[in-house]
C-alpha positions as CSV (number, residue, x, y, z in Angstrom):
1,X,9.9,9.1,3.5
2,X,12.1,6.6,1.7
3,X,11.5,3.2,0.7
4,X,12.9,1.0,3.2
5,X,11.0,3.6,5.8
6,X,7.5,2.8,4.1
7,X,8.6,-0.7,4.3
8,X,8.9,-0.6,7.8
9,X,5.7,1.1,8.1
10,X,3.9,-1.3,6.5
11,X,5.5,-3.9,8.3
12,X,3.9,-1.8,11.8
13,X,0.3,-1.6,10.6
14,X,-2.4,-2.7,13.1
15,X,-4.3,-6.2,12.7
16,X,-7.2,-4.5,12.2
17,X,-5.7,-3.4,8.5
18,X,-7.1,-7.1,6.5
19,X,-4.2,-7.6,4.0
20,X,-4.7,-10.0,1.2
21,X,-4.3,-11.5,-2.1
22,X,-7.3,-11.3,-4.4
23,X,-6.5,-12.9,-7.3
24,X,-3.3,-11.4,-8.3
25,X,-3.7,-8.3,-6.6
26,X,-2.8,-7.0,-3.1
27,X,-5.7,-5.2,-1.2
28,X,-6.5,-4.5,2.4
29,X,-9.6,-3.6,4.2
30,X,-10.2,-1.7,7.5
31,X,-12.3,-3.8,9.6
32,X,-12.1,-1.5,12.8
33,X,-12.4,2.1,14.1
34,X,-13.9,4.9,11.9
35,X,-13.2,3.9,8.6
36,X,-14.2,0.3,9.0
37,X,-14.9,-1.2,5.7
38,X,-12.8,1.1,3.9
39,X,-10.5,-0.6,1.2
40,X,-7.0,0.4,1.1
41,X,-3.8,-0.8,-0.7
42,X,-0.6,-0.8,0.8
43,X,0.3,3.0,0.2
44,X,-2.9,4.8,1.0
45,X,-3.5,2.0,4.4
46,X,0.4,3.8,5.2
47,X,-0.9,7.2,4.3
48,X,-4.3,7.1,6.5
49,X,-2.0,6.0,9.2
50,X,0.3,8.9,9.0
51,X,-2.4,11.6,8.2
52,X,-5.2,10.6,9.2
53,X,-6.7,11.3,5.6
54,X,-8.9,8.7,3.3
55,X,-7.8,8.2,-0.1
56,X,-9.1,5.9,-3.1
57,X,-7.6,2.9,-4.4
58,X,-7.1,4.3,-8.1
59,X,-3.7,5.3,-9.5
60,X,-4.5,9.1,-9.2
61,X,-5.4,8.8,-5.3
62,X,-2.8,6.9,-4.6
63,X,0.2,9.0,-6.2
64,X,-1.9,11.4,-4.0
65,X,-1.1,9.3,-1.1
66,X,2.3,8.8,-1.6
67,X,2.9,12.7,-2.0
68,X,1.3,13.2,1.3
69,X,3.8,10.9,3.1
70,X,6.9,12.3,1.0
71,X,7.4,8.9,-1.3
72,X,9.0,9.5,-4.9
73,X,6.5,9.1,-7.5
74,X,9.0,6.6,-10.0
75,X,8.5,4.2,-6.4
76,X,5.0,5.2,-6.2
77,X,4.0,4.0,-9.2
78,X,6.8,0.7,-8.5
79,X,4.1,-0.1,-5.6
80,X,0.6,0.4,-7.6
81,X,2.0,-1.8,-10.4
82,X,3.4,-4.4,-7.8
83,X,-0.2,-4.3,-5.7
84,X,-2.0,-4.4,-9.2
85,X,-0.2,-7.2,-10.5
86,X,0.3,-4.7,-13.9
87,X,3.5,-6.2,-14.4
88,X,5.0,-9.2,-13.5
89,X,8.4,-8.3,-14.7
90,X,11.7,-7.0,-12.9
91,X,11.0,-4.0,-10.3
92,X,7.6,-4.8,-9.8
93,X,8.3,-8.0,-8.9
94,X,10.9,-7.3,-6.6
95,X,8.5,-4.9,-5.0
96,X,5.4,-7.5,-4.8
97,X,8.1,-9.6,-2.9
98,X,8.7,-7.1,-0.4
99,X,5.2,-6.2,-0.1
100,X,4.4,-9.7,1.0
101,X,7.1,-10.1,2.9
102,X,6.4,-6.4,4.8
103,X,2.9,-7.9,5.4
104,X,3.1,-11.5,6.1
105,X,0.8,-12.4,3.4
């Protein structure tokens, strides 16, 4: 999957996947169907979409994630510092950006 395809993905998730901004981080939460409650961040709510599979939240589980659905790690870790709010400087911010923009948030 390349970047501008996971984009588009996460442009096409259901309502039912909450998207917000808590703080200065970007999380979602599942609030129908079988994993109702669940929270997810914008590459593991893409990855349970295309798998079907649960993962965590953490940096581990969602490098996980992004492996399952064929994203490069280097843009992997681009999105978990853009959702985390780690960085507020160049790529990461471009990425927040396009996040938000992919989610209407």
């Amino acid at each position: 999957m390349e970047s501008n395809e996971f984009y588009s993905a996460l442009s096409d998730l259901p309502q039912y996947y909450n998207f917000n901004v808590d703080g200065s981080s970007i999380t979602g939460q599942i609030q129908r169907g079988e994993y109702r409650g669940e929270t997810v961040n914008p590459v593991t709510a893409v990855a349970l979409r295309e798998t079907g599979t649960v993962y965590g939240t953490n940096k581990r589980e969602t490098q996980r994630a992004g492996r399952a659905i064929g994203l490069n790690s280097q843009f992997v870790n681009h999105v978990y510092n853009a959702t985390t709010a780690s960085s507020n400087r160049g790529n990461a911010q471009v990425v927040r950006g396009k996040i938000r923009n992919a989610l209407e948030i």
